[in-house]
N, C-alpha and C positions, 0 to 999 in steps of 0.2 A: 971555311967560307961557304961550302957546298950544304954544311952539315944547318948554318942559319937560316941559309935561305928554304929549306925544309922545313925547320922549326915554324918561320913565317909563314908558309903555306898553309901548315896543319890549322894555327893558330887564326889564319883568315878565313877555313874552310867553319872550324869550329863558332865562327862569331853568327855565321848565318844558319836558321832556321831549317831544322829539317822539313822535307816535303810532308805533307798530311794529304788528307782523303778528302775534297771537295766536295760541299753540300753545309745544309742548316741543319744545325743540331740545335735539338727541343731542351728544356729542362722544367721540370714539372714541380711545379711549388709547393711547399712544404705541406700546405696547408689542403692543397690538391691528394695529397699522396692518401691509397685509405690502408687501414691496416690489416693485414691478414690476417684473418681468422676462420677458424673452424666450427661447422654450426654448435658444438659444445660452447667452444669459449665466447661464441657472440649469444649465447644464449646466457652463461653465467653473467657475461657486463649488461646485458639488459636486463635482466631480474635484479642485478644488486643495482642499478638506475632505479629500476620501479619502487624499489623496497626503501632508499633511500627518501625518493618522493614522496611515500607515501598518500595518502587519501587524497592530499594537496593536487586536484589532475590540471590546476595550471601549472603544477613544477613538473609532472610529469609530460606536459607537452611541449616548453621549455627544453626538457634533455631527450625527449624525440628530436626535437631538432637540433639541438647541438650536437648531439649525436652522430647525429644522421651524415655530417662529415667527415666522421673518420672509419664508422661501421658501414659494412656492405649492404647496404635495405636490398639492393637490386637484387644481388643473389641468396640473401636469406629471408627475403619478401616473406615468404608460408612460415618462417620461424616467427616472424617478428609479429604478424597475426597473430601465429594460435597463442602467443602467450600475452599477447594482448585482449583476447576474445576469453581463453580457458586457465590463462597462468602457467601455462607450461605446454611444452613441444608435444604434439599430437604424431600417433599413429595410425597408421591407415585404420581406418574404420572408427577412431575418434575415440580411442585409451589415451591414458596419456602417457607418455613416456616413462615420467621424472615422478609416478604417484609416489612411489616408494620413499623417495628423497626428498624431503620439505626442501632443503637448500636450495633446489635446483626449482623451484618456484616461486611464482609468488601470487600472492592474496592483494594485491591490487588490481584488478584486472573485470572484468564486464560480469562474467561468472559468479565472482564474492562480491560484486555492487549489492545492494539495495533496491528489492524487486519493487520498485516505483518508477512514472514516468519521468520524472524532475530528473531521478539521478542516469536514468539509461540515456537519457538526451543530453546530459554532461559528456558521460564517455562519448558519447558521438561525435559531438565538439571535438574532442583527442582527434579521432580519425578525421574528421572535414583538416583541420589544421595540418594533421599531417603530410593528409594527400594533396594540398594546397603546395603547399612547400616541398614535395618532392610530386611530380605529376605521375615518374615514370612507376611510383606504385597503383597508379589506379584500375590500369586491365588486372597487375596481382589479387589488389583486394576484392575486384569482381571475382576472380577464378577462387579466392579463399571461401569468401561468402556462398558460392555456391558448393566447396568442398562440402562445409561445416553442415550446411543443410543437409547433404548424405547421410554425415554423421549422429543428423538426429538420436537415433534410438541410442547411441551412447551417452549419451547426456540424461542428466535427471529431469525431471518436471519442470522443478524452479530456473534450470538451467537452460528447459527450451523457451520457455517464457520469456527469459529475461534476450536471448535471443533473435525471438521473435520482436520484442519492444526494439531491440537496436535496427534491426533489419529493416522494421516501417519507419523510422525515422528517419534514417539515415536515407529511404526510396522515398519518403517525404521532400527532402530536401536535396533529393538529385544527388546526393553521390554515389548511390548503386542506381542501376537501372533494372527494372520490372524485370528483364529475361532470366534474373536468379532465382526465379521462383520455379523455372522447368525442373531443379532439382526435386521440387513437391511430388513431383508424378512420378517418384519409383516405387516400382509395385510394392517393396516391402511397407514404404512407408504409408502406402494408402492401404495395403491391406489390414496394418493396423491399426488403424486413424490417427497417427500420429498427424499426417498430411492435414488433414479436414481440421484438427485439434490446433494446431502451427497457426495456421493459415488466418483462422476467427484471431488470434492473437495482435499476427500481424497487420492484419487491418486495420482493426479498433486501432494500435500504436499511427497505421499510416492517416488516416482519416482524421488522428486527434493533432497532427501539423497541415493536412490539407482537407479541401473539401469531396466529396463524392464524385462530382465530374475530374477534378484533378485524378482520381486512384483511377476511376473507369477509363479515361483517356489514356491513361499509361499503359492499361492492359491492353489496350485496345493497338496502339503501337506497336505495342511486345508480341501481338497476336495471340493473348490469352487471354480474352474476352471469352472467346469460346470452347473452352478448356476448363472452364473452372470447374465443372462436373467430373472432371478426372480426378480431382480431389478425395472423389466418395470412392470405394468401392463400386463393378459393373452392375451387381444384382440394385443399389442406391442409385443411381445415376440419374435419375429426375430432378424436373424443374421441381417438383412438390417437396420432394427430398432435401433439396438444396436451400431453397424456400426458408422452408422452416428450420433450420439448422441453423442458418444465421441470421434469421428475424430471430430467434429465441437467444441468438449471443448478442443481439442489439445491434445488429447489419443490416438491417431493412432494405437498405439502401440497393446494395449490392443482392438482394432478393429481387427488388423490383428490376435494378439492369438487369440481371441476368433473364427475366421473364419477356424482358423486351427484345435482347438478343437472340434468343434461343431460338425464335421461331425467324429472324433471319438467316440463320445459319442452316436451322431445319429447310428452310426454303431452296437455299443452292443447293444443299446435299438432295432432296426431292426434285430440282430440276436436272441436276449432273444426272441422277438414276434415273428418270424420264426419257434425258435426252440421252441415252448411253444404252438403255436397257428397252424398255417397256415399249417403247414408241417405235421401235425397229419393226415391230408386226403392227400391220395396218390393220385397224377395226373394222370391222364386217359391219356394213351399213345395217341392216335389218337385223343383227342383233343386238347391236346401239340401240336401236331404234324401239324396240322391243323391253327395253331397262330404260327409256329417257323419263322423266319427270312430268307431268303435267299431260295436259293435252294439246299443245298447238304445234305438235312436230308434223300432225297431219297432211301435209300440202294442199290436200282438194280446199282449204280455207282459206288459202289464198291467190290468187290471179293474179298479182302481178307482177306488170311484165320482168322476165331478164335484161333485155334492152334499156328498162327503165322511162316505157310508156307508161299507160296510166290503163288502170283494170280495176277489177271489183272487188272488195273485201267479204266474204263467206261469214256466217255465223263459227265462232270456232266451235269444236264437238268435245263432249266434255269424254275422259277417256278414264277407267276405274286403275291400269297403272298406274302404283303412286312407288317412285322412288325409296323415299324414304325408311319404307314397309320392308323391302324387298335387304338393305342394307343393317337394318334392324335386325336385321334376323341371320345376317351372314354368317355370321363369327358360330350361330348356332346348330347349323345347317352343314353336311357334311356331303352334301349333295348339288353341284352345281346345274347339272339338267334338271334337277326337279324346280330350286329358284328360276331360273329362264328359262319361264317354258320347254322344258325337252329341244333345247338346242343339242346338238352334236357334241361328242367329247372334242375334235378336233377346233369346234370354234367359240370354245369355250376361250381361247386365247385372245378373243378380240374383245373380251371385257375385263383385263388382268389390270390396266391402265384404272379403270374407273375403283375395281376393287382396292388394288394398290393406294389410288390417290386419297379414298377413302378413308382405310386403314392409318395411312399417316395422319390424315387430318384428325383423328381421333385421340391418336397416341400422342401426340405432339403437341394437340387443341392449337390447332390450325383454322382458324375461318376460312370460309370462301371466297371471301374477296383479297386471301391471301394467295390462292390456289389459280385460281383463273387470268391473273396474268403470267405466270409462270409457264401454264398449259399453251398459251398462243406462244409464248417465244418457242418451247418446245416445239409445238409443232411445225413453225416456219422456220424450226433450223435442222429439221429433218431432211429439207429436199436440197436439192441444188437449183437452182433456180436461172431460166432461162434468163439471157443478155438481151432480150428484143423486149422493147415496149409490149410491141402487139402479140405478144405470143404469152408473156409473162401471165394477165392476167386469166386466159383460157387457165394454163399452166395451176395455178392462184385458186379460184371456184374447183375445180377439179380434183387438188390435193384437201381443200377447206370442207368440201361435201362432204368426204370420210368422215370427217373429224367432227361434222359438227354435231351430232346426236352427242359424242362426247363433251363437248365445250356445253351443249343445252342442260347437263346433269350437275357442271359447276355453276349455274347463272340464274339460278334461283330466286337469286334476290336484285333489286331495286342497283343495291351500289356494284353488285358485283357483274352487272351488266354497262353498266355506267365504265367502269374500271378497265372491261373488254374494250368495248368501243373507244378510250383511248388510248388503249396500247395497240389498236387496228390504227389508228389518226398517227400515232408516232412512229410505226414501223412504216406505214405507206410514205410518211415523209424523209425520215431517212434511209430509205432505199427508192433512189428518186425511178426505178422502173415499175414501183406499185401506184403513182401518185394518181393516175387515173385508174386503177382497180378498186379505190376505196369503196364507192357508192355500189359497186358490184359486188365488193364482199359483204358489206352491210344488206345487202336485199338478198344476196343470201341467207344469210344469220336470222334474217328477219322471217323468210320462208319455212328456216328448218327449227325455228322458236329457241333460239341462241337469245335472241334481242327482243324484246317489248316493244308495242308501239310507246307507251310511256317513256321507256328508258331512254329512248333514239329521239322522241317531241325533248326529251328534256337535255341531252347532249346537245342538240343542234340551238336551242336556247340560250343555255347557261353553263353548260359543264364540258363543254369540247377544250383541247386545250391549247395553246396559242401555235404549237409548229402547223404551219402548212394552212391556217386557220379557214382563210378566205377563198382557198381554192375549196375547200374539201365540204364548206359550206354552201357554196357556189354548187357545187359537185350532187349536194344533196337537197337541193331547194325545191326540184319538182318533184319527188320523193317524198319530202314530207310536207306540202301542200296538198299531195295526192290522200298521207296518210290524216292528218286535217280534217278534209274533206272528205273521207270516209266516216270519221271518228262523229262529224256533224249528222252524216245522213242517219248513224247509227242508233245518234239520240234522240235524233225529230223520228224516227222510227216508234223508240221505245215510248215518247210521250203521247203518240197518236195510239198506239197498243191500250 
């Protein structure tokens, strides 16, 4: 009896469920699952795919993607490139692995294309499609594209060509973006013009899917608008150089951008070293003064007031210093006291500013009226500048005096004083503690022959610009009624003479 009722136990313990481990258990679908492989054997299934497909590159984009779920792209991304790009697995510096083994290659692939645009724009197709349908290759194929570039000088002629064709298309069309082109500027490749040679390729390909503002805009993003000169070699590195190199491979285009760029860029790197370097030593009034231009830096030719009463205008005196003479002849001249008058060797330092700005402006073919607003921000971001209304502008004519025999040697001309006087109008208005110093900087300018009675009759007319307008107008109205009314007495003078 003892021995069934045992059996019965056993047999009701058995009927229920042993205890298990609580939680959600996953199971991953077949079709989820990818298959193992080693970059060898995912490199044999994708060449016998390719070889299969053949020239056919919609059957080839076809089994990229069917593919593409069961083979690892994520982790063999750079295999799946370079035998895409060169038909077989690349080694660093761009041999190829598998030369020796046809099998282990294939001759479907961007390298044995058809060096015409029709067919490099097909295989591009392949990649837009691919990276469509799998996204997380697209940082890969940037990082490959910019490998292959290093690789340059492994590759043959035909091979950087046809290269260079997929490269503009494909930044045509937005699937790379412009910063693969930093690869161009490794020295070996520019020292051998491979760089410069690429580069004209690539263009002509990007230009023949978009237009010239499309390609400049991109560089311009990328921050290689102003780099493209690192393409040449340092002893080539000119605008003229550059110019003609790709005006002669049919880029005109990108000759004229770059001419129009060059000297903005020239411009901040002349203001950074202005404001950083040159301007840190303050010019010696009378030796300025002694190098300025023209003759009306005088003072005795003008009378009036500081206050901004009303006084006399002088005959100006005509002065045999002529600027231009003196700069003519710098570069020839190995003697700085004998050009300035026998100035001292110690203050030879208060004219390095004018030599300098000079120098650039020739090397760079800088105009004037590119220079002269530059030199005013320079100079008012030299000081530190008082927090009181009423102190600022003492503060303001004080530091301006120095400076101006130097501002009189860039204002030569008509617009380049015109240009001054409104970057005086825009700085006095947004630094609202100059906004009454204007008409006191301008009647200085005006004293130390910075500014023209013409240039200043014709600001206050027509060419002031609209910040601040009314006051600054306002500010200068008995000033140039005074100058008017000079300018009349001067001519009822000369017709009664």
């Amino acid at each position: 009896m003892r021995w069934e009722v045992a059996v019965h136990i056993v047999n009701f313990m058995n009927k229920h469920q042993k205890p298990v481990l609580t939680g959600q258990r996953f199971k991953t679908r077949k079709r989820d699952e990818k298959e193992k492989f080693e970059p060898t054997v995912f490199r044999d299934t994708l060449v016998q795919g390719l070889n299969e497909a053949g020239d056919d590159l919609e059957a080839v984009a076809k089994f990229l993607d069917s593919t593409g779920s069961r083979l690892d792209y994520r982790r063999y991304a750079d295999t799946l490139f370079d035998i895409l790009v060169a038909g077989s697995m690349l080694a660093p510096g761009g041999t190829r692995i598998d030369d020796g083994d046809k099998t282990k290659m294939t001759n479907h692939c961007v390298f044995s294309a058809n060096e015409d645009h029709e067919t490099i724009r097909n295989y591009a197709q392949v990649f837009n499609k691919l990276i469509r349908r799998y996204k997380y290759l697209e940082k890969a194929f940037e990082d490959e594209m910019k490998k292959l570039l290093l690789f340059l000088k492994a590759f043959s002629e035909t091979e950087q060509t046809k290269l260079a064709m997929l490269s503009g298309i494909l930044l045509g069309n937005g699937t790379l973006p412009a910063a693969i082109l930093t690869s161009l500027f490794t020295d070996s490749l520019v020292k051998e013009g491979i760089a410069a040679s690429f580069a004209v390729k690539l263009f002509k390909a990007w230009m023949a899917e978009k237009d010239a503002n499309s390609v400049t805009s991109s560089l311009r993003k990328a921050n290689l608008d102003k780099r493209l000169l690192e393409l040449f070699p340092v002893n080539r590195q000119s605008v003229d150089h550059f110019a003609k190199y790709f005006t002669d491979a049919g880029l005109k285009e990108l000759s004229d951008f770059l001419r129009v760029q060059q000297p903005l860029g020239t411009r901040k790197e002349l203001q950074k070293e202005l404001q950083e370097e040159r301007l840190s030593v303050m010019p010696d009034q009378g030796v300025l003064q002694s190098i300025s231009c023209g003759s009306r830096l005088e003072e005795s030719r003008l009378n009036y007031p500081a206050d901004g009463g009303v006084g006399t205008l002088n005959s100006p005196k005509s002065n045999d210093i002529k600027i231009s003479n003196i700069f003519n002849n710098v570069s020839q001249s190995k003697n700085l006291n004998v050009i300035f008058h026998g100035e001292k060797k110690q203050n030879q330092k208060n004219i390095v500013v004018v030599l300098y700005v000079k120098e650039e402006m020739k090397r760079n073919d800088l105009p004037e009226t590119a220079v002269i607003g530059l030199l005013w921000t320079c100079i008012m971001n030299a000081v530190e500048w008082n927090k009181k209304e009423e102190l600022v502008a003492e503060q303001a004519l004080k530091h301006l005096k120095q400076y101006a025999p130097l501002l009189a040697v860039f204002s030569s001309q008509g617009q380049s004083e015109l240009i001054l006087l409104q970057k005086v109008q825009e700085y006095c208005y947004d630094n609202i503690h100059f906004m009454k110093a204007f008409q006191k900087i301008v009647v200085l300018f005006y004293k130390a022959d910075v500014l023209s009675e013409e240039a200043i009759l014709k600001w206050y007319k027509e060419a002031h610009v609209a910040k601040g307008k009314s006051v600054f107008l306002d500010q200068m109205k008995k000033f140039v009624e005074w100058l008017q009314n000079a300018e009349e007495e001067s001519e009822s003078e000369g017709e009664e003479n």
